[in-house]
C-alpha positions in Angstrom: 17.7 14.5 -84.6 18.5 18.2 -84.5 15.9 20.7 -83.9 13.8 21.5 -86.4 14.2 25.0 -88.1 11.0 26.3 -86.8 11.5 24.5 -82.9 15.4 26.3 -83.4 13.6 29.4 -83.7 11.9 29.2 -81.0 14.2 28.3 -78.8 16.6 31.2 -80.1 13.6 33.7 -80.4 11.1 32.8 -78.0 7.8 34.1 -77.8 5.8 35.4 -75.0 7.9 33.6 -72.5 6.9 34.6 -68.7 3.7 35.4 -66.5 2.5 38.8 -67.1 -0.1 41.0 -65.0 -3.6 41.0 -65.9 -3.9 37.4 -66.9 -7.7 35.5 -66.3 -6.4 32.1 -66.8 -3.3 29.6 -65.4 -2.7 25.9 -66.4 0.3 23.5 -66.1 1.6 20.3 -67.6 3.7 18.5 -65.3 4.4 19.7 -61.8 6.6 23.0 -62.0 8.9 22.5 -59.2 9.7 18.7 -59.9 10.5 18.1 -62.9 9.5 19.2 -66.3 6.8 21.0 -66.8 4.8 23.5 -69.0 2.9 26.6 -67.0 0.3 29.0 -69.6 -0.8 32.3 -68.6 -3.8 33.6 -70.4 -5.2 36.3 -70.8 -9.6 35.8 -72.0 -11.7 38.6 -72.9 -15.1 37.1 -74.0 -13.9 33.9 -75.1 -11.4 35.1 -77.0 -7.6 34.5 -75.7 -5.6 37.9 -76.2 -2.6 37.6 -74.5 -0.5 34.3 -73.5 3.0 33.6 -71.8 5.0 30.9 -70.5 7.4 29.6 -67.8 8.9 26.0 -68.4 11.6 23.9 -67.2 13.6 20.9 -69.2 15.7 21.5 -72.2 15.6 23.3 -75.4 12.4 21.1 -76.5 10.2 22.5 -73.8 10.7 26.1 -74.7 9.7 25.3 -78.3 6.8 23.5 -77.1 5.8 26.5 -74.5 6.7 29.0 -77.2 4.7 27.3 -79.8 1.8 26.4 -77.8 1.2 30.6 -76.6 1.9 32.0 -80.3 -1.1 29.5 -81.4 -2.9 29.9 -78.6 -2.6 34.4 -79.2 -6.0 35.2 -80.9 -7.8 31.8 -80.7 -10.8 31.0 -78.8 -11.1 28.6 -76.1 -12.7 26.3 -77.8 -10.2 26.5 -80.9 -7.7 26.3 -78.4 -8.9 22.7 -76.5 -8.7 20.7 -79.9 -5.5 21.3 -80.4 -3.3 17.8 -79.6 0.2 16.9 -79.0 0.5 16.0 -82.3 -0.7 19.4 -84.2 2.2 20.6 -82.0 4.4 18.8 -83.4 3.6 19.3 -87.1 3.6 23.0 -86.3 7.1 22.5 -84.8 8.6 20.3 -87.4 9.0 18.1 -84.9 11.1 17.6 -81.8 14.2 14.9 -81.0 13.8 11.8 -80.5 12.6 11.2 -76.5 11.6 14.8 -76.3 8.2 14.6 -77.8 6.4 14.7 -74.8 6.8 18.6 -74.3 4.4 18.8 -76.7 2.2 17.1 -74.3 2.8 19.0 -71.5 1.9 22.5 -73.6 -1.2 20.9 -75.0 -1.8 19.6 -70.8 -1.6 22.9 -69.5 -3.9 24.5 -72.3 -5.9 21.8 -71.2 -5.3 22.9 -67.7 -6.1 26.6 -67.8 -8.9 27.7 -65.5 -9.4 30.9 -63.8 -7.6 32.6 -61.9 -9.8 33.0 -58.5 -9.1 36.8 -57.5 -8.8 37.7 -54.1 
């Protein structure tokens, strides 16, 4: 299977892909530096989650995934955020290739993941 036209999009298009200054909030899926993984930036006011951005290493499915996971995640709450699974993921991707379906688990991980940021 091909990309979907929507997970082709975002691949081509991506959105809010990299760290940014001023986030509250950091999570991964997978271990960046071995392997692939899924790292989320976010930015919380309240409980409100304003701002998001991505890093991500693998192939074209994990930016889809990442890309997908910080547009949903742009103007949801926290808790909104945390019952989202792999497999809404995938719905709102159209799906992803055969074998490559566990990007969408490592977005939804590091959502999971996302604590904050200790400042020093």
């Amino acid at each position: 299977m091909l990309l979907s036209p929507t997970a082709s999009e975002h691949v081509h298009s991506p959105r809010n892909a990299g760290a940014f200054e001023g986030a509250t909030h950091v999570g991964s899926g997978g271990v960046p530096g071995d392997g692939p993984y899924v790292t989320l930036w976010l930015l919380v006011e309240g409980q409100t989650i304003r701002r998001a951005g991505y890093a991500c290493n693998g192939c074209p499915s994990s930016i889809a995934a990442a890309s997908m996971a910080a547009q949903i995640a742009t103007g949801r709450t926290l808790a909104q955020i945390a019952l989202l699974d792999a497999c809404d993921l995938l719905l709102l991707l159209g799906g992803l290739p055969e074998g490559k379906e566990f990007y969408a688990e490592l977005a939804v991980q590091a959502i999971r993941n996302a604590a904050p940021i200790e400042k020093l």
